[in-house]
N, C-alpha and C positions, 0 to 999 in steps of 0.2 A: 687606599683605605686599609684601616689595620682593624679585619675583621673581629680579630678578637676581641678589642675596644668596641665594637660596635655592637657585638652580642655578651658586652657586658652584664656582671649579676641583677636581675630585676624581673619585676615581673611585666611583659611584655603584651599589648592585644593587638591583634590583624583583624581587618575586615573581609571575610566570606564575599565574595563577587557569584552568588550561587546562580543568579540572572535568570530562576525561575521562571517559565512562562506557563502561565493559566489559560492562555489564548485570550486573554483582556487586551494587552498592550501588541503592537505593531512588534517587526524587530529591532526595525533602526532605531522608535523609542528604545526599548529595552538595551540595546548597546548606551544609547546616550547619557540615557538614565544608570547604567553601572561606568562609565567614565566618570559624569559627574561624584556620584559617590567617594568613586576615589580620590576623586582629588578634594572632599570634602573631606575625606580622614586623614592626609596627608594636614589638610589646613587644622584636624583637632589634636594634631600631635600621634595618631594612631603607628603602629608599628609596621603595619606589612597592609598588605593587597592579596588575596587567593584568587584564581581563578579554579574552574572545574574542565571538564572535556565531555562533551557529548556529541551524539550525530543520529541524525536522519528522523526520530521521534518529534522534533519541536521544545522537549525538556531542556532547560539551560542549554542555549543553541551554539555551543562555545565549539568548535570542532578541531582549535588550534589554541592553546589556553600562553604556547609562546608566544605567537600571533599577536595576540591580544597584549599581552603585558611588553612587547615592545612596543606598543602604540603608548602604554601607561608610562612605561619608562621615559617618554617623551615629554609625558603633560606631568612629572613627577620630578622630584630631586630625592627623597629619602626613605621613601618608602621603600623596604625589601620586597621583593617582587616574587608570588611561592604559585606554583599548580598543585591544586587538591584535588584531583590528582592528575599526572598526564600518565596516559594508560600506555602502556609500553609493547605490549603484543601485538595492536596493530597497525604499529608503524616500524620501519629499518633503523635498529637503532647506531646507525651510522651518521643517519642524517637527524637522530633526535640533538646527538651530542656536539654535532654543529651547531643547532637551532640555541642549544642550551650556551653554547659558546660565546656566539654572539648576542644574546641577550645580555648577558653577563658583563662582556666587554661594552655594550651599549650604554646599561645602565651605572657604570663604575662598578660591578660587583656585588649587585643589590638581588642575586639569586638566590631563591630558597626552592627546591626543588620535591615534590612529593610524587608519588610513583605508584601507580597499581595494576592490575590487570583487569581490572574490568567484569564488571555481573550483568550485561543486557545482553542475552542471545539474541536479540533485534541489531544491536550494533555487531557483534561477530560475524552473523548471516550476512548485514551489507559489505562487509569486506572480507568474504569469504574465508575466513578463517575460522578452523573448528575449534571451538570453546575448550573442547578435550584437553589440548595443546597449552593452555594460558598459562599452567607454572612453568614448565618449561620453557616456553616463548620470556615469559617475563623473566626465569632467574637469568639465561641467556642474553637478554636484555639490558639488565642492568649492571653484568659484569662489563658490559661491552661500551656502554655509556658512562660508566667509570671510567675505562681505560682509555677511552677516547679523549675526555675532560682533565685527564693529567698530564698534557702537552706533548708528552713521549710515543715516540713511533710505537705500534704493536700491530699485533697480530694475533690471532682469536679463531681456533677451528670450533666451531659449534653445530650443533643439529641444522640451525634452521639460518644460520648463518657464519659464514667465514669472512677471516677479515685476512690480508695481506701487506703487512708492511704499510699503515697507515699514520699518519699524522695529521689532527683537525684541525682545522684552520677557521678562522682567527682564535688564538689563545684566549682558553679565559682566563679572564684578569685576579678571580680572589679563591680559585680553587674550590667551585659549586660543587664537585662530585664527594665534597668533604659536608655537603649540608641537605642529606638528600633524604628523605622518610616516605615509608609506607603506613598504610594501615593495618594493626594489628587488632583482633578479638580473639584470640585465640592461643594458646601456647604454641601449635603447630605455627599457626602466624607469624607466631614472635622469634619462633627458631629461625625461622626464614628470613627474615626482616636478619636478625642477629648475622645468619651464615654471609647474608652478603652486605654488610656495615651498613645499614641502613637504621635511621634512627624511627622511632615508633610517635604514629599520631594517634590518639584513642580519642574516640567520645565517651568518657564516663559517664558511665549510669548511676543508680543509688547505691550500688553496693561498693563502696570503694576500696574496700579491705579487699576484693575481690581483681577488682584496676591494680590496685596497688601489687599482689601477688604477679599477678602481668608483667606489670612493669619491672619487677627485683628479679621475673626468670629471665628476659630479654637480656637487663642488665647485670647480670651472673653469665651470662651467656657469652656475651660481647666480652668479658671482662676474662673468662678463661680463654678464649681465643686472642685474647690482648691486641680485642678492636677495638679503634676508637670512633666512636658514633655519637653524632649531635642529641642534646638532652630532647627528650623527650615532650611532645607540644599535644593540646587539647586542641578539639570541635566537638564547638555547641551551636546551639538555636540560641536568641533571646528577644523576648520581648518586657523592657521598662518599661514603667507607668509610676504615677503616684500614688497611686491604688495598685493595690492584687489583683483587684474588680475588673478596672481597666485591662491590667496587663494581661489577665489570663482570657479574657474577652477576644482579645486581639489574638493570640494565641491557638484558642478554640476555634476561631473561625477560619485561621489561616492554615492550620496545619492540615486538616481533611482535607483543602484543596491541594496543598502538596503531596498529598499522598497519592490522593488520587490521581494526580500526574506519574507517582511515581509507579502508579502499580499500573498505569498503560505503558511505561518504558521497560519495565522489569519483567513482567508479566507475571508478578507474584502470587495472584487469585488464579492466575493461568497456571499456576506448576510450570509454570518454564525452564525453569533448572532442576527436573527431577530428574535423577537420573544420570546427571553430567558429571563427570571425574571433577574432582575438582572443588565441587559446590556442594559438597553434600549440606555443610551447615546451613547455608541460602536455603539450600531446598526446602529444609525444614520450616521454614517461615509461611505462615499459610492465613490466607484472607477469604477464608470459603464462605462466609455472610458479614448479613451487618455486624453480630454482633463480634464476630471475630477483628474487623477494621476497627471497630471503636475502639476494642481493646487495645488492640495495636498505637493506635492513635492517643488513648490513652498514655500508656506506656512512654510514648514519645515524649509528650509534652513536661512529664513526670520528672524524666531527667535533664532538661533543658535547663536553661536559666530564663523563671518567671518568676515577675513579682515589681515589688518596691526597688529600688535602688537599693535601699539597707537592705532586704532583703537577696538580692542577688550578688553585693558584696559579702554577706557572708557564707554563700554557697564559694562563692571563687577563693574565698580564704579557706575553708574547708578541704575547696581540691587542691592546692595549694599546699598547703600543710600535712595531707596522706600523701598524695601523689608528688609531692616536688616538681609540679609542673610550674613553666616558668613564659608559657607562650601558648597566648590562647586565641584561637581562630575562632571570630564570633559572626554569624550569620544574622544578620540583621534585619534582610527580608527575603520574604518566602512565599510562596501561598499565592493570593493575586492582589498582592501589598505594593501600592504605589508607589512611587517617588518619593511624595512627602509624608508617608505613613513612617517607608522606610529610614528615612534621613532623621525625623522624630526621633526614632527610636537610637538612632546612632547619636544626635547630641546630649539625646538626657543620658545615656551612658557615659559619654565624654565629660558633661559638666560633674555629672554625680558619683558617678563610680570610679573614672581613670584616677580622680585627687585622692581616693583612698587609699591608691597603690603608690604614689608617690613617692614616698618615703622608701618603698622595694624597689624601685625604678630609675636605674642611673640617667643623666640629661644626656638626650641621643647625642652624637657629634655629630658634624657636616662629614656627609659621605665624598673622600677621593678617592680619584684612579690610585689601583698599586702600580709603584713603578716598578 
């Protein structure tokens, strides 16, 4: 496969595998129902697949996001296959960059790779590692997962990890440690993301002149150290409808209960990150009543994509047009959003809004192995 034909100019959308659970659904539902999904976007022509990484809470119960996407890479042919994010601190990342290997080689090179360290002290404390440690652990991390992913022997002295004359096996096949992104909110972020060629995922909000400043330090950044780092991709929420009525209906009612999942894994109304190296920004986030959640939840929904079809294509042309975003990762269900609530909302985007892009959007090729 000749990557660069295949992330041709256009504008590009993945589907969110976020497999929130409200505790309404079982889990083997909840697996069934995000396979089918994908290979319902695979069948509307969509670009990519995300998966996420969680453990021990019951929130998105994904606890190996490679795992999972070589099960996909199986029921799949073209789909690019991404983690949003696989958290790198608390695993060796020796054995991440093999995992990443062969996926890669699995699915002809259909890897898109996202990267973070992670905000649940609930997950740090079960794998006892101290939260302290996570820049560190993570920038460690992902030098070493690069170097492992570029076929050549190396060796790596690092704090929390040494490496000695290593080469990973099986090669991957299209050169993933070339398509690998973090999340950035922050200019500290973004220097970091920058320092180790990592390209940047944002959820924009409304102020995009503000995204937009982010995004031109990152890439001034990258560009004086004369990195080269994949363009730049969005995450959103959305909920279509034919109405605003409908759509933000759906919306209102779903997002409170994501939250409220999120704020028992995060421990956000708990302060659980006060305090921590690291987190100061997190910490700052605070749910101390109702009326603080609503806000929050306000907030959230504010900068999503809701509305009409017309409506939510011309937010994507908006961020499109500031931000130069060219790949956008769209979360389609959430909250304790069914099967066919979810699937709803992924065809009326397919039918109504991918044809808008069209004319930005090169015709995918058939993905092969590089020889």
């Amino acid at each position: 496969m000749d990557i660069g034909t295949r992330n041709s100019a256009g504008v590009k959308f993945g589907v969110g595998l976020g497999m929130m659970n409200s505790g309404v659904l079982p889990e083997v539902t909840l697996y069934a129902d995000a396979v089918d999904t994908a290979e319902l976007a695979e069948s509307l022509r969509f670009h990519s697949v995300w998966t996420v990484e969680h453990h021990f809470t019951g929130h998105s119960p994904v606890p190996n996001g490679l795992t999972f996407l070589s099960h996909l890479a199986g029921r799949t042919k073209n789909l690019m296959l991404g983690t949003a994010v696989l958290v790198l601190p608390w695993h060796d990342p020796v054995r991440v960059a093999e995992e990443i290997a062969m996926l890669d080689l699995l699915s002809g090179g259909r890897t898109l790779i996202g990267l973070g360290r992670g905000t649940s002290p609930q997950e740090y404390a079960g794998f006892g590692i101290p939260m302290s440690e996570s820049r560190e652990r993570f920038t460690e991390a992902v030098q070493i997962v690069r170097l492992g992913l570029s076929g050549e022997r190396f060796s790596f002295d690092g704090a929390f990890r040494q490496v000695r004359d290593l080469q990973i096996r099986p090669l991957a096949q299209n050169r993933p440690e070339t398509r690998m992104y973090g999340a950035a909110s922050s200019e500290t972020s973004a220097a970091a993301l920058a320092r180790l060629g990592l390209g940047m995922m944002v959820s924009p909000g409304l102020d995009l002149a503000k995204e937009k400043a982010l995004l031109d330090y990152h890439a001034a950044l990258c560009e004086a150290r004369r990195i080269q780092v994949p363009k730049p991709m969005s995450h959103l929420y959305i909920s279509v409808a034919e109405t605003r009525d409908d759509a933000m209906a759906r919306a209102e009612h779903h997002v409170p209960l994501m939250m409220e999942r999120l704020d028992k894994h995060y421990g956000i109304s708990n302060h659980s990150l006060k305090g921590v190296k690291g987190y100061e920004d997190h910490a700052r986030k605070s749910w101390n009543n109702d009326s603080e959640r609503a806000q929050a939840e306000r907030g959230f929904i504010d900068k999503q994509l809701i509305g009409t079809p017309g409506e939510c294509i011309d937010r994507i042309k908006e961020i499109v047009s500031t931000l130069g975003i060219e790949h956008f990762v769209v979360e389609f269900g959430y909250g304790a959003m069914r099967r066919e609530d979810t699937q709803a909302n992924i065809r009326l985007f397919a039918q109504e809004i991918m044809p808008a892009f069209d004319e930005m959007t090169s015709k995918r090729p058939v993905l092969r192995a590089a020889k």
